[in-house]
N, C-alpha and C positions, 0 to 999 in steps of 0.2 A: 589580594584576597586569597583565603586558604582554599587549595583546590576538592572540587568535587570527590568524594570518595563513592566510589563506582564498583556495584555489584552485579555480577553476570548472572542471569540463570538461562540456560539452554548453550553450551560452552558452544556447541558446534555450528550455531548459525552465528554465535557472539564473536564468536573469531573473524568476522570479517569488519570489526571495527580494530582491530589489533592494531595496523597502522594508523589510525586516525588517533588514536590514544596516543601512540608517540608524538605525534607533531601537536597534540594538544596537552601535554604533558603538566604544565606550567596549570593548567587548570583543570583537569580533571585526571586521580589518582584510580586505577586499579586496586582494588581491595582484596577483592573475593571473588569465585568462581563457584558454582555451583552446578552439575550434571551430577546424571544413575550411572553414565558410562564413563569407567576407571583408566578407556582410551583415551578420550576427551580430554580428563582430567590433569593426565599425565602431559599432555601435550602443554596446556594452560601451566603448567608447573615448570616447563624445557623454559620457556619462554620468558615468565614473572614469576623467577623461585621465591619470589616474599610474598603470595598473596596465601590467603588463605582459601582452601579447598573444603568444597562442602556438596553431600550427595544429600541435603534434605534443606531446601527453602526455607522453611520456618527458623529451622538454625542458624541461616543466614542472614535474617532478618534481623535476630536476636543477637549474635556473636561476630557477625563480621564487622559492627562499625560502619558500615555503609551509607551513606544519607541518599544516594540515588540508585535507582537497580534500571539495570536493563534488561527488557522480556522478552528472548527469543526461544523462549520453547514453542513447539506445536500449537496451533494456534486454537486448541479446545480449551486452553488452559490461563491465554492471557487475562479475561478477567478476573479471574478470581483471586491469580496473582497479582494483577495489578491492584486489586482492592484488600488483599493484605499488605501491599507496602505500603500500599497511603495511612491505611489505621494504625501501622505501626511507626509513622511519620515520615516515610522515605518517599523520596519523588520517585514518579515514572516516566520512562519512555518504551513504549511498546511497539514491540512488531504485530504487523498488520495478522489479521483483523486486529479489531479492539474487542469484540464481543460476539458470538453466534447465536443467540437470545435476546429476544427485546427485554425480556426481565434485568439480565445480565447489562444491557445499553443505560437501562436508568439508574441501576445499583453503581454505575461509572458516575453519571453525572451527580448523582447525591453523594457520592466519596469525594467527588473532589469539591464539591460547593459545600461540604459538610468538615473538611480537614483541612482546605486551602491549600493541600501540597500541589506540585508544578505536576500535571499531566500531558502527556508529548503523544502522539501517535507516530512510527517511525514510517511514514508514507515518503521511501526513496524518489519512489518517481516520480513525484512533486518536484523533486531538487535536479532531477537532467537537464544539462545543458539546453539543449530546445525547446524542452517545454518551458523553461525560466524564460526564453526569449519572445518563446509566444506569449506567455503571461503579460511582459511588459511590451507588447506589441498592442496586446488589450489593453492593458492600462492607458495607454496611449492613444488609444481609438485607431489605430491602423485600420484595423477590419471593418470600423465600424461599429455598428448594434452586432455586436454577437445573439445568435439564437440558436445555433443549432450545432453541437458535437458529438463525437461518437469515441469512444474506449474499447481496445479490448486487450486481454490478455491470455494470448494463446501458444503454450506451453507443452507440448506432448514431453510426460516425465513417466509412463507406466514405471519403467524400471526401481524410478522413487517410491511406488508405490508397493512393493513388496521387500522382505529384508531380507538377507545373505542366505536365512535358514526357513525361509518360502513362510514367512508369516507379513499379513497386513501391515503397514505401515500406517501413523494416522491417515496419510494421505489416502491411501487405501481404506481405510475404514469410513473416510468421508464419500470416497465413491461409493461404497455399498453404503453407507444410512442415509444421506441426503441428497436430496434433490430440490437443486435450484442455485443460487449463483453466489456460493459460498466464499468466492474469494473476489469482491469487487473493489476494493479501493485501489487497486493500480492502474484500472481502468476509468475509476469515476476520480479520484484526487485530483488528478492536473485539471481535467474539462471542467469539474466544479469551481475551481480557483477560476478557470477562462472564465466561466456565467456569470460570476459574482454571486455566486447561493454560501459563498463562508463567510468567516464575520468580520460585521461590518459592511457586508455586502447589500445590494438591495432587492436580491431573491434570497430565495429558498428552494428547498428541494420538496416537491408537495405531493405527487402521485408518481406510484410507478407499477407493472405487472410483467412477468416474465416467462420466456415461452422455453422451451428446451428439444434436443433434438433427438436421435433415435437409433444411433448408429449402430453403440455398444461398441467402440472402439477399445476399450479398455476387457470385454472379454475377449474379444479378438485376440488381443496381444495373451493374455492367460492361458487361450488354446494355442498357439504359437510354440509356447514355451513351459506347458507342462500338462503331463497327461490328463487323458482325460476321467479318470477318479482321485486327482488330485483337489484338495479341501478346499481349497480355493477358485476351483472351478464348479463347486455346489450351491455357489452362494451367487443371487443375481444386485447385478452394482445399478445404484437407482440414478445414478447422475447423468450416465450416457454419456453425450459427447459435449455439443454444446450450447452452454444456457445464455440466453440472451436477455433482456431486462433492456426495457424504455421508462424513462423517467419525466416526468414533466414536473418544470416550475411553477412556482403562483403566478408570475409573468408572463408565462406562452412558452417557455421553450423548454425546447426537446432535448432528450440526453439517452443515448442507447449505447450498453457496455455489454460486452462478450465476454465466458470467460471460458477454456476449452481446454482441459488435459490430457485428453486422450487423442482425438483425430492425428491420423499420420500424418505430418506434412512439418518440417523444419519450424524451429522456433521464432518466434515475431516477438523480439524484446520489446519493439514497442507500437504499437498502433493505434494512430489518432486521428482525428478528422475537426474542425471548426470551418464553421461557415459564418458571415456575418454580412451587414448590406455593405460591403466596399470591401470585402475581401474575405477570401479561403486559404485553410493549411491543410497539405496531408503527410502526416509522418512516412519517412521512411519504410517500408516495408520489413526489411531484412538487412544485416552486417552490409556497409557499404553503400547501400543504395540511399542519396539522396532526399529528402523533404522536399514537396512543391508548395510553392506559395504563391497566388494572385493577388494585387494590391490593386486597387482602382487609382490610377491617375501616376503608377507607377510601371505596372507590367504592361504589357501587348494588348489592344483592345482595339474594336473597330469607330469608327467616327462618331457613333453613337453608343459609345461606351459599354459594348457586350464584350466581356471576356475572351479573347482568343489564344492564348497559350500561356501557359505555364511559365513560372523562374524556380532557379533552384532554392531551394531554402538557404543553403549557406550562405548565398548572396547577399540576406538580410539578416544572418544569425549576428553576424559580429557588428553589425549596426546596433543591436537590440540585447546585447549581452546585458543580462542581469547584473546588479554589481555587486551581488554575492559571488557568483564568475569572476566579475571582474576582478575582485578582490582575493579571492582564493582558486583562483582555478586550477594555475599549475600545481597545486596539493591535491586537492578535490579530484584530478583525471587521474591518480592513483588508486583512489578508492573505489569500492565495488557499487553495480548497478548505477555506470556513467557518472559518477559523483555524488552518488546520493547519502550514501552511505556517509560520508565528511559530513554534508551540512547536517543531516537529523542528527548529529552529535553534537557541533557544532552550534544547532539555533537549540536545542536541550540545554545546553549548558548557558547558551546567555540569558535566556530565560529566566535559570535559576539565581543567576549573578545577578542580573538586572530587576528581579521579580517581578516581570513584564508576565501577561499569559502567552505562552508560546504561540507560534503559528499556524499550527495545526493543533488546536486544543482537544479538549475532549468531544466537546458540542459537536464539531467537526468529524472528526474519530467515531462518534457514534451515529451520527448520519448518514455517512457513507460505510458502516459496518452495517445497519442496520437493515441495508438492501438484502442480508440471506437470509434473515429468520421470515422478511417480506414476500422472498421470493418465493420461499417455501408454502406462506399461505394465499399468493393469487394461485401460483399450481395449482394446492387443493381447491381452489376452488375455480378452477375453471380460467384460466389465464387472467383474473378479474381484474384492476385497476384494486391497487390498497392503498389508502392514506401512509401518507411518512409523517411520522410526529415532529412536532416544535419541539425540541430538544432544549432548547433554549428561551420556551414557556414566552416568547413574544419578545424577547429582549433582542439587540441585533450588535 
């Protein structure tokens, strides 16, 4: 089969597929590159001196020849690029979010039920190693009735947030205009996959309301580091520290995701929680430290079957390895964000070879993006509970 011809837009977060492109070579080609920054560019050019360079999308949509793009610019931006490469017939895979707008969430799902091109959302931390294992831990019913997880994704990056020559960064420009929990699917992706609310599955994601905290961590850090008639210290940031959002299923269960980029305190790649009736997971904390896991009928319990102590996760990871692991993994632990990075490439492309709907489809994609523009209005109005739309209008 002739390989994928692949177009970059956002060179600088795109660059962390560089390696996956090599050992997927055979099937998907490098075309074009596309960034505003001539650094960027240059770098894409050291690397793949035959692709072609391009500092405006549209002309890359037109002149690179590309049939699939991938979207890592800033993430105000991926719908509306991602709903010009579909009209203009090229598939997508997008970095997370998929949309900031519920308008923008439906103009997704009528591109792609309206062009039939392949729409992929790039949710890495779907693809880590442990949560693949907890995935097929559930499938399996280890746990039992799963009902209950938790997500979060807490990240202190001020420094991201401001650039070389003391101007906002989008990052920055999302802590001063929004308030509410603008970056959830690293936290909702995996637990949703645990519930079964994706498709095929036999929930859904049905109510949710979000509460937010008050620290102002992130001017904190602005008066640290620049005076105080500095421009950036006139303007007050509405996001604070951190937003919190509970979710409930049409089935009963709960789902509560965090998202935090300012609060001081060391970065948590990843944190998660599942409970079910015959067992519990809790991720790791921090680099290094371990996963616990409870199994009923396998860990420490008393005579009458009350939980008494913890096992490590690892114990049971390589029992439970996914066999996407299984099958790629010594490649996969090369790539960024624990191997995530590999397979959203990776199940993108078989996808398009197979013209299967991917695994995280759009329905998906806009689901779980769909929690900021939500979050934004239980805030306004008072921490309320808001409906999450069917997305997928009753179909499963």
């Amino acid at each position: 089969m002739k390989p994928i011809s692949l177009g970059v837009v956002g060179g600088q977060r795109g660059a962390a597929f560089s390696g996956s492109l090599v050992t997927l070579a055979d099937r998907v080609k490098l075309v074009a590159v596309c960034d505003k920054e001539e650094e960027v560019l240059a770098q894409w050019r050291r690397e793949y001196p035959d692709i072609a360079i391009f500092t405006d999308y549209d002309q890359m949509l037109e002149r690179s020849g590309c049939t699939a793009v991938y979207i890592a610019t800033p993430l105000l931006l991926h719908a509306e690029q991602a709903i010009k490469a579909m009209r203009a017939g090229v598939d997508v895979l997008s970095e997370v979010t998929a949309a900031q707008t519920m308008e923008d969430c439906w103009a997704l799902v009528d591109t792609v039920e309206s062009t039939g091109r392949t729409y992929m959302l790039a949710e890495n931390y779907c693809y880590m190693r442990d949560n693949m294992a907890v995935l097929r831990m559930v499938q399996e019913r280890r746990f039992g009735e799963v009902y209950y997880a938790e997500g979060a994704y807490i990240h202190a990056v001020p420094e991201l947030c401001v650039t070389a020559d003391e101007r906002l960064t989008w990052r920055g420009q999302l802590l001063r205009e929004k308030q509410g929990n603008w970056y959830p699917t690293h936290s909702l992706g995996p637990v949703a996959q645990w519930l079964g609310t994706t498709r095929g599955g036999p929930d859904r994601l049905s109510t949710t309301a979000t509460f937010i905290s008050t620290g102002h961590s992130f001017e904190r850090y602005l008066a640290r580091n620049f005076p105080e008639n500095h421009p950036l210290r006139q303007d007050r940031y509405r996001l604070n520290d951190s937003a919190t959002t509970v979710i409930c299923t049409e089935r009963g269960k709960v789902i509560i995701i965090r998202v935090d980029f300012s609060s001081a305190r060391p970065h948590n790649m990843v944190h998660y929680a599942l409970q079910g009736t015959a067992g519990a997971y809790l991720s790791g904390r921090h680099d290094g430290e371990s996963g616990l896991i409870w199994l009923e009928g396998y860990s420490p319990a008393t005579p009458t079957g009350t939980a008494t102590e913890w096992q490590r996760a690892g114990d049971f990871m390589g029992r439970y390895e996914h066999p996407l692991w299984q099958q790629w993994g010594a490649i996969a632990e090369s790539a960024g964000h624990g191997g995530g990075d590999f397979f959203v490439l990776l199940e993108f492309i078989e996808a398009i070879e197979k013209r299967i709907a991917p695994p995280i489809d759009v329905y998906d994609a806009v689901t779980w993006s769909c929690i900021t523009p939500l979050s934004e209005r239980s805030l306004a109005e008072g921490n309320a509970p808001v409906e999450i739309p069917d997305f997928r209008r009753g179909r499963r």
